[in-house]
N, C-alpha and C positions, 0 to 999 in steps of 0.2 A: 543074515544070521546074527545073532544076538553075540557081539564083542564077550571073551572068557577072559576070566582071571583067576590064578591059581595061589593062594597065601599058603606059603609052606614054613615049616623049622619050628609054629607059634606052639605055646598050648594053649588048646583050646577046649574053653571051658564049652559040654554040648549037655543035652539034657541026663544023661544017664555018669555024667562026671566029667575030669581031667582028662583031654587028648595028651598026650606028649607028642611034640617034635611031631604036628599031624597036620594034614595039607586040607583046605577047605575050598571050594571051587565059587567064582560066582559067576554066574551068566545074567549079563542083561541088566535086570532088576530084583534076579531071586537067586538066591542056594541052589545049588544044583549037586546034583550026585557026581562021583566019580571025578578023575582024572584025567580029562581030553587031553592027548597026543598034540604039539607043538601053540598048548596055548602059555602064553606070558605069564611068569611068574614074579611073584613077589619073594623073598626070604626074607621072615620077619622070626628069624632062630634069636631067642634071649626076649622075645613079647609074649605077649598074653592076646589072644582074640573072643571077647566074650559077645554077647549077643547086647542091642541098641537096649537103653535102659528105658524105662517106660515111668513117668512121674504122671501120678494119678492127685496131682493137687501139690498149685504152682502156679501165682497168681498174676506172677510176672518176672520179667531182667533185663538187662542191659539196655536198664533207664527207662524203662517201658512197661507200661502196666494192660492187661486183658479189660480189666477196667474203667478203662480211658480210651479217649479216641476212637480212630475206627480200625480201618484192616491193615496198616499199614503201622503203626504205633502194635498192635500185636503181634506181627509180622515180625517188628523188631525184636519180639521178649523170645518171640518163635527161635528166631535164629541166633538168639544167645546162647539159652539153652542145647540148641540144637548142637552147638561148638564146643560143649563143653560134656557132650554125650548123652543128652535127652534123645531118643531120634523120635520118641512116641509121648504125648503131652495132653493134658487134658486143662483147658484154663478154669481158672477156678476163680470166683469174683465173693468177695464178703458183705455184709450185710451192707444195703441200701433203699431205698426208696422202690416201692414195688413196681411199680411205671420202669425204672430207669434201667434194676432188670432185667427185666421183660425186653425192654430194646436192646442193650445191649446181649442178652442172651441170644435174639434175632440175627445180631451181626457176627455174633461166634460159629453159630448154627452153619451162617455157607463156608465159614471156614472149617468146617466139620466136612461138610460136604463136598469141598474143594481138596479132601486129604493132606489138611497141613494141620491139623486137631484131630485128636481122637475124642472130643465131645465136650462139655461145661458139666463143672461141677458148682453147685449153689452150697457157699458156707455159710448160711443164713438164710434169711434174718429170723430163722424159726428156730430160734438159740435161749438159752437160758440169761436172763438181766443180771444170775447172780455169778455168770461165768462167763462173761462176753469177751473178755480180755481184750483185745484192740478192735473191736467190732462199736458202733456208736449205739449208746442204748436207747435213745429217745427214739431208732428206726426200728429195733427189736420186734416182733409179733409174734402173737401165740399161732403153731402150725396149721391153722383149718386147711381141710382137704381143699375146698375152694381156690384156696389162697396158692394152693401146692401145684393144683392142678392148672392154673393160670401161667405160672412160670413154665412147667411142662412144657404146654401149647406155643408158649411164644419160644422156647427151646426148638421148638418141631423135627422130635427125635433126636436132637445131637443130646438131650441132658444126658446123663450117665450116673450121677451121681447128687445127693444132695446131705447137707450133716444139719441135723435137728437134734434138740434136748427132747427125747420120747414122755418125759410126767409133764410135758406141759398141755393144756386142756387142745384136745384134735390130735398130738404124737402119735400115741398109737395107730388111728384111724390113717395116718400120714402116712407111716411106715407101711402097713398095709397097700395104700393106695400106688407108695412108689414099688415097692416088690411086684404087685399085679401089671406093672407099667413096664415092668424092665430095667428100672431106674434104683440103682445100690443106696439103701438106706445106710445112711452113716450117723451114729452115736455120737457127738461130740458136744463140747462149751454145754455142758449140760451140769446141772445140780441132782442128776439121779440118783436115787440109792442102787445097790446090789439087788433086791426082788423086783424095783420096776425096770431096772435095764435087761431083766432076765426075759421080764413081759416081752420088750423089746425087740430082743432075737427070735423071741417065738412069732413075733408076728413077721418078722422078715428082717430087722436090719442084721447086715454079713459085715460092718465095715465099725473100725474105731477110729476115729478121726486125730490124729496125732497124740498117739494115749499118753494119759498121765498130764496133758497139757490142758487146762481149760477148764477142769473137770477136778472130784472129788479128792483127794489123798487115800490110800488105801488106810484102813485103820484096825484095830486089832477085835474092835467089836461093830465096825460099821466098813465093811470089808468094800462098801460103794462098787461103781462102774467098772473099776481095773479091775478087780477081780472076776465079776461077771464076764467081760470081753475079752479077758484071759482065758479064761478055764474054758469055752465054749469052743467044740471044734469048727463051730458055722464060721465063729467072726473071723477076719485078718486084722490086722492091727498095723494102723501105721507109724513108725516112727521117725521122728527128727534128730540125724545122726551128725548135726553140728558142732559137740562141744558144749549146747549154750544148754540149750531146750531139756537137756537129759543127761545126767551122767553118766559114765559109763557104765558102769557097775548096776545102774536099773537098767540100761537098754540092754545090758547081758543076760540080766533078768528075766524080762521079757520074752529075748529070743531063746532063751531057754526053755520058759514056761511054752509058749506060744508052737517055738519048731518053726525048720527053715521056712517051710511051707504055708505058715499064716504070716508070716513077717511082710510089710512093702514098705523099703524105703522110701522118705518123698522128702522136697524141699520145705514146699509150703511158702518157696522163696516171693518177695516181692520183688516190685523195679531196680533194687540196689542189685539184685544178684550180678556178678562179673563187674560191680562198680565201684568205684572210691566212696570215701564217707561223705556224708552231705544232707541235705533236704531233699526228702521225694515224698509221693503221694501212696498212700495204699487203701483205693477205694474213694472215698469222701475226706480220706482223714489227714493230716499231715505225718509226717514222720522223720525223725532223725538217727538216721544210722555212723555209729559213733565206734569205732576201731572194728567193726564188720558187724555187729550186732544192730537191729531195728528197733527203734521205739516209738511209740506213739507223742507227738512232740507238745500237744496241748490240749487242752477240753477235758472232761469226765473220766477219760482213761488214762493221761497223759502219763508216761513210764514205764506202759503195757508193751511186754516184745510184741514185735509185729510183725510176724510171720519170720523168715529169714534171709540171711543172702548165699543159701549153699546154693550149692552145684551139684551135680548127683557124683561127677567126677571124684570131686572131692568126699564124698559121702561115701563111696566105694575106698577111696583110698583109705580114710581112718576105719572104715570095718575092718579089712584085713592086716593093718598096722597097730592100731590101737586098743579095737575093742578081738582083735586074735580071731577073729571068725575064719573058717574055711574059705577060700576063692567061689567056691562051687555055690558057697549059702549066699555067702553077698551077693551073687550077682542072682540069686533067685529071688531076694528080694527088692533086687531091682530091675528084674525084667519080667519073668516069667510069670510070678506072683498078680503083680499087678496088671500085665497082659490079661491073663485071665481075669482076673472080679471085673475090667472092662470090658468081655467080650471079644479082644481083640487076638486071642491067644492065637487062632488061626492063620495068622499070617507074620506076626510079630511074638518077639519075649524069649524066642529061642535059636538056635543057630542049626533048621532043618532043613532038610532039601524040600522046595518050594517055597518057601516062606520068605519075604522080604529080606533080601540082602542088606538091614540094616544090624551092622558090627563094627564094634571099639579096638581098640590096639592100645594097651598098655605096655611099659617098658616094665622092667625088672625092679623096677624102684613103685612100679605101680601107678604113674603120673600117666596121663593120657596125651596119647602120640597119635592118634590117626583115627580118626571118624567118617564111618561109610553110611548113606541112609540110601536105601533103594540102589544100590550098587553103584552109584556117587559120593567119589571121595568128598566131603568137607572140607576134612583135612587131614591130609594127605601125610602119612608116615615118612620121615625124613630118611631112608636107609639106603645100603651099599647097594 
């Protein structure tokens, strides 16, 4: 018989809202209904239990890049994150050399397969030269379907995801290609206007690629990409809820415009994530991350942020402290949200009976106390 556990006193944030003071069961490795008679309880009365957060682009952490190496050098970004309340990840690698891709997409793939990834996301290299921001542009290429369709193949089903500038000559046809694949066309580092990114969702991309970042400024007669990937109810939009990348007052914006329900929080983090400042790599390129912020440290971009060092943890905590959001929204845009545009809604993103016992425990200050994935503590809530 499958070991129960019973978390009681928390609230718990479930799909339909706020439990109060409400008891949640796990058995085994999943949610489970009801309250079995003489099993082990926890009281986690004055916590919060929300559903594992789910970061759909997230290149690396804890000194460790997806990028680099092999399974073991991922393994460690895996279980950074994973500490810090990721339970569900998808690696995401930035523009490179189309060989080196392709191999390296090959070795994420069994870790796809091995259920410790939820798939690869390709942020590049079919990006715009005039928006590349810490991406190298000498590897840059225009998106032919060929070119798209190669990475796929060497992915072997784990891809998920890919972000492309759609007016560059092949985008469209790209977009296309990835929507008929299963593969979430992502708008990002792009120089579009507002009527071709419009083209864009018509042809299939659902996805904004860390908006406002890489891409146009919204303008009062050239209303560009934000507006397009705003106003549309197909796209979701993801943002970068560090401090750096967005102020507040536009990402409130956003989530206003957009609604809990297109929002997904994501890192976007590199190797530094959970690290002191230093010299690390992101991709081909070097970088120097100087009081928690990443910068590209030399060459053609050299000054460019590069990516970040959040944590989703901490991402959750300034939504409901800073930027005033509801408990309910933040955690929707970091689980549920992007559970679903990955396909993965079915068994992760929410706190239902069946579905992977993978659930957070915040304190009443909102800091993160105790990380379950698959109904294995990480770590372990410190309580009476």
């Amino acid at each position: 018989m499958n070991e129960r556990t019973v978390l009681t006193g928390a609230r718990v944030v479930l799909p339909a809202g706020v439990a109060e003071d409400d008891r949640l069961t796990v058995e085994g490795t999943r949610i489970a209904e009801g309250v079995p008679h003489e099993a082990p309880t926890m009281d986690l009365t004055g916590h919060w239990i929300v559903p594992g957060f789910v970061d759909m682009h997230v290149h690396g952490g804890g000194g460790a890049s997806f990028q680099a190496g092999g399974a073991e050098e991922a393994m460690t970004a895996i279980g950074a994150h994973r500490a810090r309340g990721t339970t569900t990840m998808v690696a995401s690698m930035v523009t490179g050399d189309l060989d080196d891709l392709a191999r390296q997409a090959a070795l994420l793939s069994e870790l796809t397969e091995q259920g410790e990834l939820a798939g690869v996301h390709f942020e590049g290299p079919f990006i715009s030269p005039h928006r590349c921001g810490a991406h190298q542009p000498e590897l840059l290429r225009d998106p032919h379907p060929a070119d798209v369709r190669k990475l796929l193949d060497a992915a072997r089903g784990a891809a998920r995801m890919m972000t492309l500038a759609p007016e560059l000559p092949g985008g469209l046809d790209s977009v296309r290609l990835l929507a008929d694949h299963g593969v979430v066309a992502a708008v990002g580092h792009t120089d579009s206007s507002y009527e071709a990114t419009l083209e864009a969702v018509e042809a299939g991309a659902t996805v904004a690629t860390h908006l406002f970042n890489a891409m146009p400024s919204l303008l009062h007669r050239a209303p560009g990409p934000v507006t397009a990937l705003l106003e549309d109810e197909r796209v979701t939009v993801e943002l970068i809820n560090d401090g750096t990348h967005l102020h507040p007052a536009v990402l409130q914006l956003a989530f206003a415009r957009a609604g809990a329900d297109r929002v997904a929080f994501i890192t976007d983090a590199m190797a530094a994530a959970g690290m002191s400042d230093g010299m690390y790599t992101l991709g081909p390129m070097g970088v120097e991350v100087r009081d928690g912020v990443a910068r590209i440290s030399d060459g053609p971009t050299a000054g460019s942020i590069a990516g970040s060092t959040l944590t989703l943890d901490v991402a959750f905590k300034r939504a409901v402290t800073v930027d005033r959001l509801p408990v309910e929204d933040a955690v929707r845009a970091l689980s549920a949200n992007p559970a679903r545009l990955l396909g993965v809604d079915d068994r992760v993103g929410s706190l239902e009976p069946g579905k992977d016992a993978d659930l957070l425990v915040f304190d009443g200050s909102y800091d993160l106390v105790g990380v379950m994935r698959r109904g294995e503590w990480l770590v372990r809530p410190e309580v009476g």
